[in-house]
N, CA and C atoms as a LAMMPS dump frame, in Angstrom:
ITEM: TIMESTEP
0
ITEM: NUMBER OF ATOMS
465
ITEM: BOX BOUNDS ff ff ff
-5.0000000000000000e+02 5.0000000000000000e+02
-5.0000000000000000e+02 5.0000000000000000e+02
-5.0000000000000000e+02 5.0000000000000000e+02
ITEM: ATOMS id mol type element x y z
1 1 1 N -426.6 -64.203 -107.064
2 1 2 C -426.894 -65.623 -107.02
3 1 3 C -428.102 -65.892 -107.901
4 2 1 N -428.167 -66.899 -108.897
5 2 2 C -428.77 -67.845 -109.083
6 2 3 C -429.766 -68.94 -108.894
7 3 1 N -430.846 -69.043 -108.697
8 3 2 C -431.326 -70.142 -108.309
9 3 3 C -432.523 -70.146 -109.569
10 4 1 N -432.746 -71.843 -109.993
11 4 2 C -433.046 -72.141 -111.353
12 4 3 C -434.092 -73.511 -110.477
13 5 1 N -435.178 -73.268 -110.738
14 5 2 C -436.467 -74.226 -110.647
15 5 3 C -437.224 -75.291 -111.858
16 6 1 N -436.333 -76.265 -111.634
17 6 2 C -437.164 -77.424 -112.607
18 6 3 C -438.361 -78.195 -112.264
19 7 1 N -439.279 -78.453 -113
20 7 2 C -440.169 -79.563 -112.572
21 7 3 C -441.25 -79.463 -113.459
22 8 1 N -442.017 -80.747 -113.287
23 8 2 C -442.959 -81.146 -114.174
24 8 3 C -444.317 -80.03 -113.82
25 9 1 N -445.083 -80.458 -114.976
26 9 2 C -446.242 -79.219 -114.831
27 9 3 C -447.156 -79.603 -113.919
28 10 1 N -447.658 -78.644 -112.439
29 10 2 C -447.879 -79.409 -111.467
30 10 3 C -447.155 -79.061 -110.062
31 11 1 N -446.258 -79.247 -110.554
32 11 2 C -445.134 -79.806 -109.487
33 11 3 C -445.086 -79.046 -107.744
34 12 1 N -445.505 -78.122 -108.513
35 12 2 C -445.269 -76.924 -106.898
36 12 3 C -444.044 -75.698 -107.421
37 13 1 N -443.337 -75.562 -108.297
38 13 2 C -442.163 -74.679 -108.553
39 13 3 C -442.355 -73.386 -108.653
40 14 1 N -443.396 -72.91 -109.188
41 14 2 C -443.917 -71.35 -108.512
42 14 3 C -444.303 -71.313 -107.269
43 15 1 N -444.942 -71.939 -106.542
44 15 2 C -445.207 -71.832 -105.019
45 15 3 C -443.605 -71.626 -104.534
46 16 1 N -442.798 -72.958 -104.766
47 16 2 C -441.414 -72.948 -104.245
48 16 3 C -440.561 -71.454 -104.573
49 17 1 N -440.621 -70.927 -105.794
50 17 2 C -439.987 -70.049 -106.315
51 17 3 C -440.305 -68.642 -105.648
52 18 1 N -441.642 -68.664 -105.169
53 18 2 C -442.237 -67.337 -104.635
54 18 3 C -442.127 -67.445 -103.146
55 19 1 N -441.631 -68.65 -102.379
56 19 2 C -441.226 -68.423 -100.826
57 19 3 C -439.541 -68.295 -100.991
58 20 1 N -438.658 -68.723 -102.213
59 20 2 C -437.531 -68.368 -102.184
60 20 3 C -437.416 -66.782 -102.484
61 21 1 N -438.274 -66.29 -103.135
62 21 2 C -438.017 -64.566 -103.63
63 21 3 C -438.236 -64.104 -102.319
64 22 1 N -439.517 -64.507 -101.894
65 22 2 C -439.311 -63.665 -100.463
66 22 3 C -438.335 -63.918 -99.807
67 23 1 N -437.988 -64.776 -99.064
68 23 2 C -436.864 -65.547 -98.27
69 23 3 C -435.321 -64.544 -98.63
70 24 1 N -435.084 -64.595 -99.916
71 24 2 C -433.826 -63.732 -100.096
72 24 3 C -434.009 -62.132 -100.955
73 25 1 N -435.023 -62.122 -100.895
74 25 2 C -435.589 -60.716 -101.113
75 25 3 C -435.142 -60.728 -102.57
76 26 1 N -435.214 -61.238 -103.402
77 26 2 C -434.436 -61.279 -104.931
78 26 3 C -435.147 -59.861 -105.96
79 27 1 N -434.466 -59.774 -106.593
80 27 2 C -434.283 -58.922 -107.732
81 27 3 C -434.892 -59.07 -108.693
82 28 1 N -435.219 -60.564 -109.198
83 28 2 C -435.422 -61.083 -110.194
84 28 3 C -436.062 -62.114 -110.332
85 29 1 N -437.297 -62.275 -110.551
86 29 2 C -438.179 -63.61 -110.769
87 29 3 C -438.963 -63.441 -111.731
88 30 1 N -438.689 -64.546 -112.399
89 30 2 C -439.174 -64.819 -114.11
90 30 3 C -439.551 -66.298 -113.652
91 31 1 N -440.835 -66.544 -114.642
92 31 2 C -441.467 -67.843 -114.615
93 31 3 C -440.923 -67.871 -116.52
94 32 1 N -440.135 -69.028 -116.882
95 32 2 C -440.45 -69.009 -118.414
96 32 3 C -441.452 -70.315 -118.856
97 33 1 N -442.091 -69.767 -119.996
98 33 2 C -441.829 -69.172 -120.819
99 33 3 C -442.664 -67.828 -120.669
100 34 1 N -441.847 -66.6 -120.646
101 34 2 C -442.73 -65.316 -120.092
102 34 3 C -443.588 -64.977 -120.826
103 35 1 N -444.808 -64.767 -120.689
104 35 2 C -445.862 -64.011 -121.367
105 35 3 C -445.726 -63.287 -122.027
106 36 1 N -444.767 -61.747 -120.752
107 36 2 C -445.07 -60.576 -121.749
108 36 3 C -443.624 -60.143 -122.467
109 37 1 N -442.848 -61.581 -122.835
110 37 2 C -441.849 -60.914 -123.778
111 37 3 C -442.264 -61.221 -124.781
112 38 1 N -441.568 -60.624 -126.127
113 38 2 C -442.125 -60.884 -127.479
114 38 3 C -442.168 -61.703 -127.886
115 39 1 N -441.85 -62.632 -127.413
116 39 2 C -441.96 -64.545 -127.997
117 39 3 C -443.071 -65.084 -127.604
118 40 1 N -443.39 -64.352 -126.287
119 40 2 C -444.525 -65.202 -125.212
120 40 3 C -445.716 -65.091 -125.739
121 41 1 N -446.46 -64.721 -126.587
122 41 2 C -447.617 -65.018 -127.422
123 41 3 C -447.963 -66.306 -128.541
124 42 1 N -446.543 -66.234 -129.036
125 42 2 C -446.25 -67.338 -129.724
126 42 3 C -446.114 -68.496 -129.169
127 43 1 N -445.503 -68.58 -128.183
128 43 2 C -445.287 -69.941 -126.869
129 43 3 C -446.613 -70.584 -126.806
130 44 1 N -447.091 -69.608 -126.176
131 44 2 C -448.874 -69.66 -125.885
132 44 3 C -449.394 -70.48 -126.555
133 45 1 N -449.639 -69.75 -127.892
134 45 2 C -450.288 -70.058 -128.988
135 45 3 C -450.077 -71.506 -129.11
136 46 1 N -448.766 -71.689 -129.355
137 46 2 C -447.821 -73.138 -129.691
138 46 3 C -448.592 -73.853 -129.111
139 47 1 N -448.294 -73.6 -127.28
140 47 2 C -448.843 -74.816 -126.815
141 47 3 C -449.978 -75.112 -126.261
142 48 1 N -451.05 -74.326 -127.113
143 48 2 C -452.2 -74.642 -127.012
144 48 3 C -452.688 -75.387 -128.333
145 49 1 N -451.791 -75.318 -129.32
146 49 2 C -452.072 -76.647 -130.797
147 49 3 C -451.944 -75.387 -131.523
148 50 1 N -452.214 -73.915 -131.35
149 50 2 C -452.469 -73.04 -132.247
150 50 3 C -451.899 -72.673 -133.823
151 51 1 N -450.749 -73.693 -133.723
152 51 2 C -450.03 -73.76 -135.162
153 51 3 C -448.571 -74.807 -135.15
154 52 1 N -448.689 -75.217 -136.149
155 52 2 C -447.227 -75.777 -136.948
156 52 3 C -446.591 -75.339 -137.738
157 53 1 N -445.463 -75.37 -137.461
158 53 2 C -444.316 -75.166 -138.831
159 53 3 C -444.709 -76.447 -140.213
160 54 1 N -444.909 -75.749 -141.407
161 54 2 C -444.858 -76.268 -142.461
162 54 3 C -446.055 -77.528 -142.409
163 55 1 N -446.975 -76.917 -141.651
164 55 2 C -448.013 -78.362 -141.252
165 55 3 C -448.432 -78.416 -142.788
166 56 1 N -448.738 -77.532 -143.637
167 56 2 C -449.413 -77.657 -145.342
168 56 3 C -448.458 -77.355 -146.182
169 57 1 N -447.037 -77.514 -145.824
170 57 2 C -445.957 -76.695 -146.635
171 57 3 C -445.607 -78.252 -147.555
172 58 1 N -445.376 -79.459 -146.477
173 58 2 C -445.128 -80.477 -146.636
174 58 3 C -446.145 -81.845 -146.422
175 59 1 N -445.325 -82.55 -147.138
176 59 2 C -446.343 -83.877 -146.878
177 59 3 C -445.603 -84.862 -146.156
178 60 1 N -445.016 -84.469 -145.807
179 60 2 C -443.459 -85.112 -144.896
180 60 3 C -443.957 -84.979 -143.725
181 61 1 N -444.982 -85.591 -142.466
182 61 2 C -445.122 -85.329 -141.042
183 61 3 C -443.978 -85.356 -140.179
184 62 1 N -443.322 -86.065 -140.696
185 62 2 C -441.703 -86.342 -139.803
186 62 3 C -441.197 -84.887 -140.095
187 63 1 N -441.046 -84.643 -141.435
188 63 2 C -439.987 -83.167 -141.482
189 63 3 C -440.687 -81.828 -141.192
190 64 1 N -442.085 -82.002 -141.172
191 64 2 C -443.561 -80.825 -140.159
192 64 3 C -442.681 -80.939 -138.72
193 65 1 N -443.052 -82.031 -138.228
194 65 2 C -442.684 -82.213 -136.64
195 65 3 C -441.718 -81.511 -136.382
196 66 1 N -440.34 -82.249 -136.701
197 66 2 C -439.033 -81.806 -136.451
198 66 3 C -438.834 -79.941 -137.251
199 67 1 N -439.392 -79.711 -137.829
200 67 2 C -439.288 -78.716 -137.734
201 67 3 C -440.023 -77.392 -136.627
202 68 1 N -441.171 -78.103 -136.738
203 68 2 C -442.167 -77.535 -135.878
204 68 3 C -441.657 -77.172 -134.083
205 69 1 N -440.451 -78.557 -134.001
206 69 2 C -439.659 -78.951 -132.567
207 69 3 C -438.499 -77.893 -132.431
208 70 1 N -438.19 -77.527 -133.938
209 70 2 C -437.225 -76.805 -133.695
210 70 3 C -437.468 -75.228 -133.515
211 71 1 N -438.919 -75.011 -134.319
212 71 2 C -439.014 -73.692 -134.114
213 71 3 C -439.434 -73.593 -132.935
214 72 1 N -440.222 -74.429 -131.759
215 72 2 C -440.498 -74.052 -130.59
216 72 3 C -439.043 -73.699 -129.305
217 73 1 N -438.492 -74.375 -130.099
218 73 2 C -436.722 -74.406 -128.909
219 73 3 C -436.131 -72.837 -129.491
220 74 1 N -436.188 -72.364 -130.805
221 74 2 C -435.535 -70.928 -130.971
222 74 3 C -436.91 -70.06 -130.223
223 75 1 N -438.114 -70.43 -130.665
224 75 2 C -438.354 -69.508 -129.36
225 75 3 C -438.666 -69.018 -127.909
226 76 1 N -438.063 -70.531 -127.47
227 76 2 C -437.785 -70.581 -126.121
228 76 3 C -436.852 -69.656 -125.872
229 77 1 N -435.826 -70.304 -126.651
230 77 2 C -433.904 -69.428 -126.807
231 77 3 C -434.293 -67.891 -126.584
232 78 1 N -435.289 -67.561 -127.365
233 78 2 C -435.158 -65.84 -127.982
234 78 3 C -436.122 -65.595 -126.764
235 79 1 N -436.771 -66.242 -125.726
236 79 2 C -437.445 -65.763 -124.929
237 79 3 C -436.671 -65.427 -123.487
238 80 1 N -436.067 -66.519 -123.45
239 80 2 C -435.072 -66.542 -121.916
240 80 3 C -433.846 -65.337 -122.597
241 81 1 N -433.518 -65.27 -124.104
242 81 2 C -432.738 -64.139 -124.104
243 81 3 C -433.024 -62.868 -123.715
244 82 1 N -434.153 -62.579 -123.735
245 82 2 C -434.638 -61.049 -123.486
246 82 3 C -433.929 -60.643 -122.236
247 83 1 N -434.024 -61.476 -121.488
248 83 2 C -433.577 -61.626 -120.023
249 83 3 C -432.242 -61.932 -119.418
250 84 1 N -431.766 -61.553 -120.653
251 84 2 C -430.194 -61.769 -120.547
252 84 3 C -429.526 -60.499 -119.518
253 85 1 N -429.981 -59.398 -119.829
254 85 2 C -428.982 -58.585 -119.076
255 85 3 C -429.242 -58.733 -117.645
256 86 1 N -430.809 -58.834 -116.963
257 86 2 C -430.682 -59.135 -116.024
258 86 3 C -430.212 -60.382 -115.237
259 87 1 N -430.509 -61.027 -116.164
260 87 2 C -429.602 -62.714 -115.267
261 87 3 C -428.705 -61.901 -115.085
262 88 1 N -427.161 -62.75 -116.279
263 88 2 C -426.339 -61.428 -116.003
264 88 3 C -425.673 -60.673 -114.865
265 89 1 N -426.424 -60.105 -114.603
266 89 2 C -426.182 -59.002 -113.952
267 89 3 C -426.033 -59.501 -112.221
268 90 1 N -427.481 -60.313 -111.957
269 90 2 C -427.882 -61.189 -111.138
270 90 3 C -425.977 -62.618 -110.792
271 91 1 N -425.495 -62.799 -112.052
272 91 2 C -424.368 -63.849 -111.621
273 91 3 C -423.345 -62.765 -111.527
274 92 1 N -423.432 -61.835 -111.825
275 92 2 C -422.198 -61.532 -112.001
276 92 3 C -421.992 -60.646 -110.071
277 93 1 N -423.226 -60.143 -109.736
278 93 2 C -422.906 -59.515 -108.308
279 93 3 C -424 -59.852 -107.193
280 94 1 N -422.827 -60.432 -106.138
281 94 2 C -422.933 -62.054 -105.154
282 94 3 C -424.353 -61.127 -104.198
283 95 1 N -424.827 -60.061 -104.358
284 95 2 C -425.797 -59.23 -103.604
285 95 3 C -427.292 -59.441 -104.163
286 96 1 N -426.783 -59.498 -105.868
287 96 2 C -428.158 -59.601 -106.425
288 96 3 C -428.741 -60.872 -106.524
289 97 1 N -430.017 -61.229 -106.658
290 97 2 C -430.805 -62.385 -106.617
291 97 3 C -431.398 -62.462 -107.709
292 98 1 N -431.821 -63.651 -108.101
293 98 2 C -432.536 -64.072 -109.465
294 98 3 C -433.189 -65.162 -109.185
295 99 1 N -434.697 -65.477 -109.223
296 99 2 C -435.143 -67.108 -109.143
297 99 3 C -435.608 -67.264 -110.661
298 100 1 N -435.2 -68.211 -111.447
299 100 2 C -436.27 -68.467 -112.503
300 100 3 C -436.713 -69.893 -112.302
301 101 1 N -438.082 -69.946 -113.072
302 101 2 C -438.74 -71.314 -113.052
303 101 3 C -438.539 -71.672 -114.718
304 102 1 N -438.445 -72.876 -114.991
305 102 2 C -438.032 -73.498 -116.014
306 102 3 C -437.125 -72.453 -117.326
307 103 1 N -436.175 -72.841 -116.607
308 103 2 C -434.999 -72.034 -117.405
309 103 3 C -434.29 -73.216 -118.866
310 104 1 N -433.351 -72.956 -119.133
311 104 2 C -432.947 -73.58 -119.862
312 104 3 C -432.847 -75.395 -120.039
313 105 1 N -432.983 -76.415 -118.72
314 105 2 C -433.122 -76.958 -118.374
315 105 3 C -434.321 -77.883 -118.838
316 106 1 N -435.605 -77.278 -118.823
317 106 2 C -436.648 -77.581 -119.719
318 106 3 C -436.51 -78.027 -120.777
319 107 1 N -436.416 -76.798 -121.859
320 107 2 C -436.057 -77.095 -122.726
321 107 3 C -435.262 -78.192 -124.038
322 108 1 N -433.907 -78.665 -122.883
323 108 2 C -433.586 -79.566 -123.599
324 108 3 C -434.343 -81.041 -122.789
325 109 1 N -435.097 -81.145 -121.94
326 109 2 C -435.64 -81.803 -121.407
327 109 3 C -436.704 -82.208 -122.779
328 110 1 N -438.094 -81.192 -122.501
329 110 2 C -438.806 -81.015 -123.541
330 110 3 C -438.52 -81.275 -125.396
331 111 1 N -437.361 -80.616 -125.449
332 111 2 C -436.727 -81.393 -126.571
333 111 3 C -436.552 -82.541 -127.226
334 112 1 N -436.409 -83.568 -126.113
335 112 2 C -435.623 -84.7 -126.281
336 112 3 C -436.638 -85.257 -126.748
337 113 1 N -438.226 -84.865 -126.082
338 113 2 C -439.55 -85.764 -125.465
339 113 3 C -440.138 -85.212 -127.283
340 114 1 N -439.831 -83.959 -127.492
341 114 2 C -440.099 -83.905 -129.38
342 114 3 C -439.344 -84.583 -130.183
343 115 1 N -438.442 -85.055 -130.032
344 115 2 C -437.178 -86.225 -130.744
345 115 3 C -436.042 -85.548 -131.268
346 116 1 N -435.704 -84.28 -130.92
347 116 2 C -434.393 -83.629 -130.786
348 116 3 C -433.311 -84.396 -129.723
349 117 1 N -432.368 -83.859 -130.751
350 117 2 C -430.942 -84.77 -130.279
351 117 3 C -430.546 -84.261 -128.678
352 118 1 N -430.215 -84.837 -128.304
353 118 2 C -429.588 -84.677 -126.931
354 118 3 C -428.624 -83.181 -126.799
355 119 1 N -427.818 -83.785 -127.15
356 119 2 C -426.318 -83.137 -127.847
357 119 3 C -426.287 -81.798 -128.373
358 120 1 N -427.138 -81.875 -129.048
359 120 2 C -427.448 -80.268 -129.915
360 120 3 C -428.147 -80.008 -128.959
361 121 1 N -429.057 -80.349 -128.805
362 121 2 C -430.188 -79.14 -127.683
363 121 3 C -429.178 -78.93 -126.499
364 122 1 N -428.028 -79.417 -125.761
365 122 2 C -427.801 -79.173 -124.961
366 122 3 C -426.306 -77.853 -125.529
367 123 1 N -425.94 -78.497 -126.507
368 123 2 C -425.245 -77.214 -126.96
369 123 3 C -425.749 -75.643 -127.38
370 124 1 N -426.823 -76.056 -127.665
371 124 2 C -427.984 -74.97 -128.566
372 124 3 C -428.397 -74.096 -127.507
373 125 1 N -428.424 -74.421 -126.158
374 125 2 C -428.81 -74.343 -124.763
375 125 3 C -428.017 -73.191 -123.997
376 126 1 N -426.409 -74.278 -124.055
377 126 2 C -425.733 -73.545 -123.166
378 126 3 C -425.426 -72.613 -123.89
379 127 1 N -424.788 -72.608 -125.245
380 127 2 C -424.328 -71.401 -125.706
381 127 3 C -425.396 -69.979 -126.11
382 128 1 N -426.423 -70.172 -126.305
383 128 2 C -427.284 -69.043 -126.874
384 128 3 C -427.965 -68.362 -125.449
385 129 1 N -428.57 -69.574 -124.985
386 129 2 C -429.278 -69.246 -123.431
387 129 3 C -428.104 -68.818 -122.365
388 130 1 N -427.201 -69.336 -122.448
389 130 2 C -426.003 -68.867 -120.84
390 130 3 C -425.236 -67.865 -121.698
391 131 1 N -425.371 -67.104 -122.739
392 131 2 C -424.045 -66.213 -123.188
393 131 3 C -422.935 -66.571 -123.601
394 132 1 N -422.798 -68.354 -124.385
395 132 2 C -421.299 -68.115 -124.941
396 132 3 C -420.951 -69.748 -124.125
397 133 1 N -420.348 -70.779 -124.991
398 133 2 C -419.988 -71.662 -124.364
399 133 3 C -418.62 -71.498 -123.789
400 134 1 N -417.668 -72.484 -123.918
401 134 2 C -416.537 -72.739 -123.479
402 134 3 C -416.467 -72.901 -122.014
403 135 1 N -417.069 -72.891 -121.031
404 135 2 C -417.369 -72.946 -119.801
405 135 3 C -416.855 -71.628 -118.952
406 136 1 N -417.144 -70.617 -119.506
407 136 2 C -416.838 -69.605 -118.895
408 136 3 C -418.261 -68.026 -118.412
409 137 1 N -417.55 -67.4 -117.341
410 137 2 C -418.892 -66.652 -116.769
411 137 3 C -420.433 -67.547 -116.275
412 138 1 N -421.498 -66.801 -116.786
413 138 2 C -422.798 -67.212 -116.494
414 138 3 C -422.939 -68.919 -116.838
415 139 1 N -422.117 -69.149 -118.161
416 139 2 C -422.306 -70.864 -118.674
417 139 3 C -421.554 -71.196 -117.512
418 140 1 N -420.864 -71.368 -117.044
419 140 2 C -419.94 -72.082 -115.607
420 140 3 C -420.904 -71.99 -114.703
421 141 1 N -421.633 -70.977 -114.202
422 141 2 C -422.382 -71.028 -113.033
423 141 3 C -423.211 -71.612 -113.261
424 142 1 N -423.857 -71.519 -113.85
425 142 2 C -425.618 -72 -114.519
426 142 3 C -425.493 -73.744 -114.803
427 143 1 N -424.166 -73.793 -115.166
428 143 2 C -423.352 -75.598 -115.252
429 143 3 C -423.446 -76.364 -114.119
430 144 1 N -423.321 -75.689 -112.762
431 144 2 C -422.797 -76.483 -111.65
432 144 3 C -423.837 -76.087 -110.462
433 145 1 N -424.955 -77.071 -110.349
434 145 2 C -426.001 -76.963 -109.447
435 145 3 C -425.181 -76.639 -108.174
436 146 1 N -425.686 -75.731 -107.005
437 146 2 C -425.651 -75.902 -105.824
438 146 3 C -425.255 -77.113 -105.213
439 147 1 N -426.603 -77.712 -105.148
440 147 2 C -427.314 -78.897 -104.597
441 147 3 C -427.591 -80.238 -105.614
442 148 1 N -427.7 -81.022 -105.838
443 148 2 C -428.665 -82.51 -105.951
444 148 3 C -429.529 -82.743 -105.024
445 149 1 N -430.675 -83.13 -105.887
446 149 2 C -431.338 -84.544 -105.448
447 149 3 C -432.574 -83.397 -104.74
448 150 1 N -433.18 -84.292 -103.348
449 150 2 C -434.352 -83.644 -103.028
450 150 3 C -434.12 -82.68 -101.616
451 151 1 N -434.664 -81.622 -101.414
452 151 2 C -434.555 -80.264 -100.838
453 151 3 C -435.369 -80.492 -99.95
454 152 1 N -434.708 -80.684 -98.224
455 152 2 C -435.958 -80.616 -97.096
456 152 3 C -435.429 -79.244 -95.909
457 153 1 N -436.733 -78.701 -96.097
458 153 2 C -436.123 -77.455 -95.583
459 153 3 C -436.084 -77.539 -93.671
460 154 1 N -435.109 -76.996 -93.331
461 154 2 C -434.815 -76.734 -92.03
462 154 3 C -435.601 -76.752 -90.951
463 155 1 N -435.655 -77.543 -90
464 155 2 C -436.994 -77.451 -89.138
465 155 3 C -436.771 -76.687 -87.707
């Protein structure tokens, strides 16, 4: 099983994410964007102002930006990929557990808010980040929330 934590920065989703790992004893908990994979320095960097794509290449700020938007989404992509075999592994057998916090979901969220297309980021998304579109395996599961809306736990 699956379980995928969205929310704004703030929000509570590592607190939430770390009483669900305990709760089902999971296998697998990743906060993205991860630190210590090979992208996660660069993330960092990013979003602390530490650099732009083509910020002196061009005199074009529009075609800096949008590029700059796009290189941060491939290395989102190449970051949640590292972590492919264990997701994975995690959907494919109903024993194993996985929590991540801002998974793919973000991203095209975050995207949109840099002025990337809807459409593409959400294709760019499912197919590279879930393993393969067409709605099949991990993209099918990862497609079809559990739940909606807001979560009040059992009293």
């Amino acid at each position: 099983m699956i379980v995928v934590i969205e929310g704004g920065d703030g929000a509570g989703k590592t607190e939430v994410a770390k009483a669900i790992v305990k709760m089902l004893d999971a296998d697998v908990f990743i906060h993205f964007p991860d630190d210590n994979a090979v992208t996660g320095p660069l993330i960092r960097s990013y979003l602390k102002g530490g650099w732009q794509v083509l910020e002196t290449a061009t005199s074009n700020s529009e075609i800096a930006r949008t590029q700059s938007a796009l290189a941060f989404q491939s290395l989102n992509i190449a970051n949640r990929m590292e972590h492919m075999p264990e997701i994975k592994n995690c959907a494919s057998q109903p024993e194993q557990h996985a929590v991540l916090v801002r998974y793919w979901q973000s991203g095209w969220v975050y995207g949109q808010l840099d002025g990337l297309d809807p459409g593409w980021l959400h294709d760019i998304h499912t197919s590279m980040v879930l393993g393969g579109g067409g709605g099949s395996g991990l993209n099918q599961r990862l497609k079809k929330p559990c739940f909606g809306g807001s979560y009040r736990a059992a009293r």
